[in-house]
Phi, psi and omega in degrees: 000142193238155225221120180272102127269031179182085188202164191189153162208137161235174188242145165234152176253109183263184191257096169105010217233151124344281193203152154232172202211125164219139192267134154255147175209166191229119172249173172198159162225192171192123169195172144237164195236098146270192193218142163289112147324150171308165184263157187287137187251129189265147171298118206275157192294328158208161227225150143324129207222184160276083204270146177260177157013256243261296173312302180301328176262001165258347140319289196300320188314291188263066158246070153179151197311320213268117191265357183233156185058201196270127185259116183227094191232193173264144177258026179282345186248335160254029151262007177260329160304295206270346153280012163065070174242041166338097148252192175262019185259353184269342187282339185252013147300299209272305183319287170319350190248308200299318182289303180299025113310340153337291188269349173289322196271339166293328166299310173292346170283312154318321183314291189305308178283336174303313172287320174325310180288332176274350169286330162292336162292320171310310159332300182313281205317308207221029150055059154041023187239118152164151154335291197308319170317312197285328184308290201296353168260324166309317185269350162331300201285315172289350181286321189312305200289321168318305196286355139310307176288330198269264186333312184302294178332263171332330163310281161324318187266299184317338182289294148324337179262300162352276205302317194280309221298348202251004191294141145340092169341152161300161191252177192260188195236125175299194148272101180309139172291162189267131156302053183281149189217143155345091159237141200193135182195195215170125182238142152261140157253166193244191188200112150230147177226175178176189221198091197293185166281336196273351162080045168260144177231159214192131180224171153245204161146125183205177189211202206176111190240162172263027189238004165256134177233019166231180209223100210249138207198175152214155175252136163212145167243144210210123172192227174284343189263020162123202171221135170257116174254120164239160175140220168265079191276184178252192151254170185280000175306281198323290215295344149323304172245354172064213183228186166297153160279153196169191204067044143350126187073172194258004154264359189074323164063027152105003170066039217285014183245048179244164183250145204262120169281119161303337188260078192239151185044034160305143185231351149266122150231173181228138160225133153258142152192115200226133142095013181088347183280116156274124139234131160217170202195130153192185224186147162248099222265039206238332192284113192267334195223128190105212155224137188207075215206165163195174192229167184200121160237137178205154176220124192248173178163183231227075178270109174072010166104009279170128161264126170226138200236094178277173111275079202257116152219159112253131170247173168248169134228123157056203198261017160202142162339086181231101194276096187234162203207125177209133171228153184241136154217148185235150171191137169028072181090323216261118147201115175267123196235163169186143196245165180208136181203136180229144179217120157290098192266033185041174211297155221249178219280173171291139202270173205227145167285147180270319182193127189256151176186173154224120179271117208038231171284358183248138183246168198209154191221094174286118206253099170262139211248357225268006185263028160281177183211099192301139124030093151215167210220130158221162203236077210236153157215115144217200215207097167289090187238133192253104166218123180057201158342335195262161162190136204210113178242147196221146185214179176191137197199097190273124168274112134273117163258163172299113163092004173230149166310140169319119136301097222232143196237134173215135125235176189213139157202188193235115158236150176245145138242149197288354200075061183119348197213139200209112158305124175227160209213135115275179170177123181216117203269099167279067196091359180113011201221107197253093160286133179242136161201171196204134180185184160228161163221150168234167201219135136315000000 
C-alpha cells in the first residue's frame, strides 16, 4: 500500500486562467556500494630525469630524426619527457636523434678534410697567388666552424642519451583496495502546471537536492502552435535520441550508459508534435559568437502491435558536429534499443610553432599539434524486460576516440517493487573497473 508523505496540491484562481496546479513530491535512496580498486601498474622501465636547460631545449629543438638544415618535427614527445611522462618510445626518440646527430657531425667532419685537401691543392695549383686560394680558406673556415657546431650538437644530445638511458626504474603501483561506501540522498521535486480559457498551457518544474541548495528548473507555454521550454535544458539532439537504458542499481553507478552530449546547458527550445512526429530545436543563447544550437527528430507509432521509437539528432559547437541516430522497438515487456553518435570535432588545428631556436648555426623549428582534437564515437545497446514487479536491464556501450584506446561500458541490474519502495540491484563494469551496489529507493 503505498502511503503519501509529502505531496500537496493546490488550486489558485487566476484572472483569465481555468486552474493552475502545483505538486510537491519526494524520491529518497539508501544503499551500499563498492568500487574495484585500480589495478596493479608494473614498473615502468624509466622515469623522468633531470634535464638541465639547456638540454630541455635541445630536446624540444630536435624532436624529430632529421638533424639538419631548417628541422620541423612535433613537440609533443619531447615536451612529455621534461614534464616527466618518461616512456620507452621516447627514450628510443631520443637514441634517434642522437645517432643522427651523430652522423651530422661526421659529415661535418669529412667536411673539414675535404675542404682542407682542396685548399692545399689551390695552394699547390696556383703558387699561393690566386682567388681560388681565398675561396678555398673561406670554405676552410666555415667547415671549421660547422664541424664545431656539429660536434657541440652531438655532445649534447649524447649528454641527453646519457641522462634517459641512466634515469632509475619506475616504482610498480600495487593493486588499490576496493571501496565501500555509503550511498544515500533525497531530492524534492516541485511541479505546476495549469491552463488559460483560451487553452494555452503552461507549467514549471524544478527540484531542490540534497547536497544542493540551489534550485535549477524549467518553464513552458504549449499549444498549437507547438511548446517553448527556457530554463535548464539538454539539447534538442538528447530529446530525440535519449541514451540507452542503464543507470543501473540504486545508484546508477555513474550512468555509464549515457551518450556524452555536446549540447549542454541549452536555456531554449521549441518542440512540435503531431501525429506521433517531434521536431524540435534548441540554443543556448548565453553563446554571442559561433554556434551552439541542435536539432532533433523523432517518431514514435505502433507497427503490427511492435512499438517502434526512431531518433534523429545533430547538434553544433563551434566547429563541431555531432551526429546521434536510436532506434527502440517494445512489444510484452521486452524493449531493445540502440544508438550511434558520432562527433565530428572538425578539422584538426593547425600545427603552430611551439619552439623556435638556433642551434649553432642552424636554425629549428618545433612544431605543436597538440591543440588537435580528435574524433569520437559512441556506440550503445541495450535490452529491457518487465514483468509484473520484476524488471531486469543489461546494457554495453563502446567510446571510440581517434588515437586512444577503446573505452567499453557494461551493465546489469534488478528491481523489484515493493509498493512505494523498490528494491534495487547492480553491476557495472566501467572501463575495467567494477561496481555493485544494493539499496532501496523510494518516492513520496
Amino acid at each position: 500500500m503505498k502511503h503519501t508523505l509529502l505531496a500537496t496540491t493546490a488550486l489558485v484562481a487566476l484572472t483569465g486562467a481555468a486552474a493552475a496546479e502545483i505538486t510537491v513530491s519526494g524520491t529518497g535512496r539508501i544503499g551500499i556500494r563498492t568500487t574495484e580498486g585500480a589495478a596493479a601498474v608494473a614498473a615502468s622501465e624509466a622515469v623522468a630525469g633531470s634535464l638541465s636547460t639547456a638540454q630541455a631545449t635541445m630536446l624540444e629543438l630536435y624532436d624529430t630524426a632529421a638533424a639538419q638544415g631548417t628541422t620541423t618535427g612535433t613537440a609533443n614527445s619531447a615536451a612529455a619527457f621534461v614534464a616527466g611522462a618518461q616512456t620507452d618510445a621516447n627514450v628510443a626518440l631520443i637514441n634517434t636523434q642522437l645517432i643522427a646527430t651523430q652522423a651530422l657531425a661526421t659529415a661535418l667532419d669529412t667536411a673539414v678534410t675535404d675542404a682542407q685537401t682542396a685548399l692545399a691543392k689551390a695552394i699547390r695549383d696556383n703558387n699561393h697567388d690566386s682567388a681560388n686560394i681565398t675561396t678555398a680558406r673561406t670554405t676552410l673556415a666555415d667547415a671549421i666552424t660547422a664541424a664545431a657546431v656539429g660536434q657541440a650538437d652531438a655532445d649534447n644530445m649524447t649528454e641527453i642519451n646519457d641522462a634517459a638511458r641512466g634515469l632509475a626504474a619506475g616504482t610498480a603501483t600495487v593493486k588499490a583496495a576496493d571501496v565501500t561506501s555509503a550511498v544515500n540522498r533525497f531530492r524534492i521535486s516541485f511541479a505546476g502546471s495549469g491552463e488559460t480559457d483560451s487553452g494555452i498551457a503552461f507549467g514549471i518544474s524544478g527540484r531542490a537536492d540534497q547536497q544542493n541548495g540551489s534550485l535549477g528548473g524549467t518553464q513552458y507555454i504549449s499549444g498549437a502552435f507547438g511548446k517553448v521550454t527556457m530554463g535548464d535544458l539538454g539539447g534538442a539532439d538528447k530529446d530525440a535520441a535519449g541514451h540507452i537504458a542503464g543507470g543501473v542499481g540504486v545508484s546508477g553507478m555513474g550512468s555509464s550508459n549515457e551518450i556524452a552530449y555536446q549540447a549542454t546547458n541549452h536555456n531554449i527550445g521549441y518542440q512540435f508534435s503531431t501525429n506521433g512526429l517531434t521536431v524540435g530545436y534548441s540554443q543556448d543563447t548565453s553563446v554571442q559568437t559561433g554556434s551552439n544550437s541542435a536539432v532533433g527528430i523523432k517518431w514514435a507509432g505502433d507497427l503490427a502491435g511492435t512499438g517502434v521509437t526512431v531518433g534523429l539528432g545533430q547538434s553544433k559547437l563551434g566547429t563541431s558536429t555531432q551526429s546521434t541516430m536510436s532506434v527502440a522497438v517494445s512489444m510484452s515487456g521486452l524493449t531493445i534499443k540502440g544508438i550511434s553518435s558520432t562527433n565530428d570535432n572538425g578539422p584538426a588545428a593547425a600545427n603552430v610553432p611551439g619552439v623556435t631556436g638556433a642551434i649553432g648555426t642552424r636554425r629549428v623549428v618545433a612544431v605543436d599539434n597538440s591543440g588537435s582534437n580528435p574524433d569520437t564515437d559512441h556506440t550503445g545497446f541495450s535490452i529491457s524486460y518487465a514483468m509484473d514487479a520484476m524488471s531486469v536491464t543489461a546494457y554495453t556501450k563502446t567510446v571510440s576516440t581517434t588515437g586512444v584506446a577503446d573505452m567499453d561500458y557494461t551493465g546489469i541490474g534488478f528491481t523489484y517493487d515493493m509498493g512505494g519502495a523498490t528494491l534495487k540491484a547492480g553491476m557495472v563494469d566501467d572501463n575495467n573497473i567494477t561496481s555493485m551496489d544494493l539499496g532501496i529507493s523510494f518516492s513520496f
